[in-house]
N, C-alpha and C positions, 0 to 999 in steps of 0.2 A: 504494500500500500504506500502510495508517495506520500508527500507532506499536505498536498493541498488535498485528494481524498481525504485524508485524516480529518484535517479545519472541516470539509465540506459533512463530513459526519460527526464531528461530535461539537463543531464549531458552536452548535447552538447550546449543548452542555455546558462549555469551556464560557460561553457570554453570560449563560442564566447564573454560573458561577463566581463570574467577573461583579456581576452587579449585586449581589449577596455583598461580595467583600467591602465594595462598595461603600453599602449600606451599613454595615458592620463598621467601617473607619469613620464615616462621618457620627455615628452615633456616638461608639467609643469617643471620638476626637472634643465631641459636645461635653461629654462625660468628665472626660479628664480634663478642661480646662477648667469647668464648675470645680472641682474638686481639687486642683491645684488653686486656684485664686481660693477659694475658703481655707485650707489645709496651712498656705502661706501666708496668709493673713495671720490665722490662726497663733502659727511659728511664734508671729511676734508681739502677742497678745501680753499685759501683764500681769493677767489671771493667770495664777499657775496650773489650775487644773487645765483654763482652755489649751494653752502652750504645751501642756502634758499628752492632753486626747492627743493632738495633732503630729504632735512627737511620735507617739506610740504605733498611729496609724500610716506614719511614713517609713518608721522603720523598719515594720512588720512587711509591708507592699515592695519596699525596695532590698530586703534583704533577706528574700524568699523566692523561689520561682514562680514565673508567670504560669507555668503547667500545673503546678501543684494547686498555685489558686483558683486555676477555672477547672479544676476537678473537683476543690473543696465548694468551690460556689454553687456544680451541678451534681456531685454526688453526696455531699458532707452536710448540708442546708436544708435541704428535706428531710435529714433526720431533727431536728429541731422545728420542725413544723415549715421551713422556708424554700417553698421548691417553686423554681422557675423554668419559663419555656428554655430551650435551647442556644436558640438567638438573643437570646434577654441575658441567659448569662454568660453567653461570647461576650456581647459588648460590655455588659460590667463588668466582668474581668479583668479584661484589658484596658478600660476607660480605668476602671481600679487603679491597676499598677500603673500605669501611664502619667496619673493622676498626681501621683506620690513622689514620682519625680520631677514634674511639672511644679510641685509646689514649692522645691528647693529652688526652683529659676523663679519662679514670683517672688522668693522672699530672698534672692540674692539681689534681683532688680530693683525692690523697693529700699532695700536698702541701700542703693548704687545709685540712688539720686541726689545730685549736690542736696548738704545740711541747708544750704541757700534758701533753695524753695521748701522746703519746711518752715524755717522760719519768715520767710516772705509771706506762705498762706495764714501764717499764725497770725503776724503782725494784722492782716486781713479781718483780722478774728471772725476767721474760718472755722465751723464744728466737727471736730475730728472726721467726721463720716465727709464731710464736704470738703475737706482738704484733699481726702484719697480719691475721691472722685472726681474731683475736679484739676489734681493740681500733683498730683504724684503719680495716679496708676495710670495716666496718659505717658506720662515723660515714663515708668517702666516698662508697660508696655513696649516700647518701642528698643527700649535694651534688650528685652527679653526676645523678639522678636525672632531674631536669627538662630538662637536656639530652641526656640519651639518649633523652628523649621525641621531643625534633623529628629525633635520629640516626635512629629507628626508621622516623619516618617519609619522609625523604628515602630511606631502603631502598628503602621498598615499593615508591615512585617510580622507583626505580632499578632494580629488575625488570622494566619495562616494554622496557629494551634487550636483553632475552636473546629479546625475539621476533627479534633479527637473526640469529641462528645458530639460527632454526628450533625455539624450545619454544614447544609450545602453550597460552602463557599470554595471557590477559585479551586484551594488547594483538597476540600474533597473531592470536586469531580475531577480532577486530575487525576486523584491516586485512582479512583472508580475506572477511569479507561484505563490507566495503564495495566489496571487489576487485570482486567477484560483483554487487553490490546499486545502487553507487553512493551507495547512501543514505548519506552521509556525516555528518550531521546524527545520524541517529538511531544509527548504529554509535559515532560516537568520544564523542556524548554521552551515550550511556549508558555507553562505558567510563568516562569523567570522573565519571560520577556513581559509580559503582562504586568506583571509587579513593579520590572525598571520605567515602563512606560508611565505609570498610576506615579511611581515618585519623580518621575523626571519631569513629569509635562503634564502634571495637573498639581500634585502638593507644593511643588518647589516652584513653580507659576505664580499659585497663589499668594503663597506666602512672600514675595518678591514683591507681588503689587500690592499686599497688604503692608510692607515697609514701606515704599514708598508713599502709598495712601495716609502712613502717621506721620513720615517726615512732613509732609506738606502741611497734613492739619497741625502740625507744632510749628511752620514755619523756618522749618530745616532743609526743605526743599535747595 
């Protein structure tokens, strides 16, 4: 069977699987920025307990495996009453762990903004919530930005493990034909090529024009 037979028969498997993943990254990606901006806030809280949760839950997520957690989210969670669809705990999983290191870039960025504007919004007498929002997590954001470029894409990569608890993304119907095909060649490398595409020319795109989208809105342009 040549290469293009192959696309021409399971092409439409290889795309229903493309768009699973997909969906899976942008969910996850939603996930884990929520949960970094809280978790990194959090960091720098001077309630000890909240500083404590936040601590606790970065440490656990970043110094554990990502495999081990989306087996504990889908086989371990139901025995405590908490059981979720498949796809529900692909993304949290990975939104999870993703999450946890997202949150040490939120809180190395907010801390990485001139003392200046701190006390410039203060003298403003700006109310702590409206200083961060108005006057610090913009100028972060924009530090941060370049590294949640390569966070986004270590994601994507990192959905390729929720084909172990059975979702039908990219990298399950891959192994499903090779299972069937043998064709080993032509199945994982056109999943490889799929995956360099998704990070070459849509996440790193984006995230390009979403720097420069903040440089202008700060007037850095």
């Amino acid at each position: 069977m040549s290469y293009l037979e192959f696309l021409s028969q399971y092409g439409d498997r290889i795309a229903s699987g493309t768009l699973i993943t997909i969906a899976l990254t942008a969910l996850a990606a939603l996930l884990a920025m929520a949960i970094a901006l809280a978790a990194g806030l959090m960091r720098m809280a001077r309630n000890v307990a909240v500083r404590g949760v936040a601590t606790v839950y970065i440490e656990i997520f970043r110094g554990t495996s990502l495999l081990v957690q989306l087996y504990w989210i889908f086989f371990v969670l139901p025995l405590f009453g908490i059981t979720l669809e498949k796809f529900t705990a692909g993304f949290v999983a990975v939104g999870m762990n993703l999450g946890a290191y997202g949150a040490e870039l939120v809180r190395g960025a907010v801390q990485s903004v001139p003392r200046g504007q701190w006390e410039a919004a203060l003298a403003l007498n700006m109310s702590p919530a409206k200083r961060m929002r108005r006057v610090i997590l913009p100028q972060a954001v924009l530090i941060m930005l370049p590294s949640w470029g390569n966070l986004l894409i270590e994601l994507l990569k990192g959905t390729a493990l929720v084909a172990l608890i059975s979702v039908t993304d990219l990298m399950f119907q891959v192994k499903q034909i090779n299972g069937t095909t043998f064709m080993s060649a032509e199945a994982f490398g056109t999943a490889l090529v799929i995956y360099y595409v998704l990070a070459r020319f849509m996440i790193t795109p984006f995230m390009r024009w979403l720097e420069r989208f903040m440089m202008r809105k700060m007037g850095r342009a």
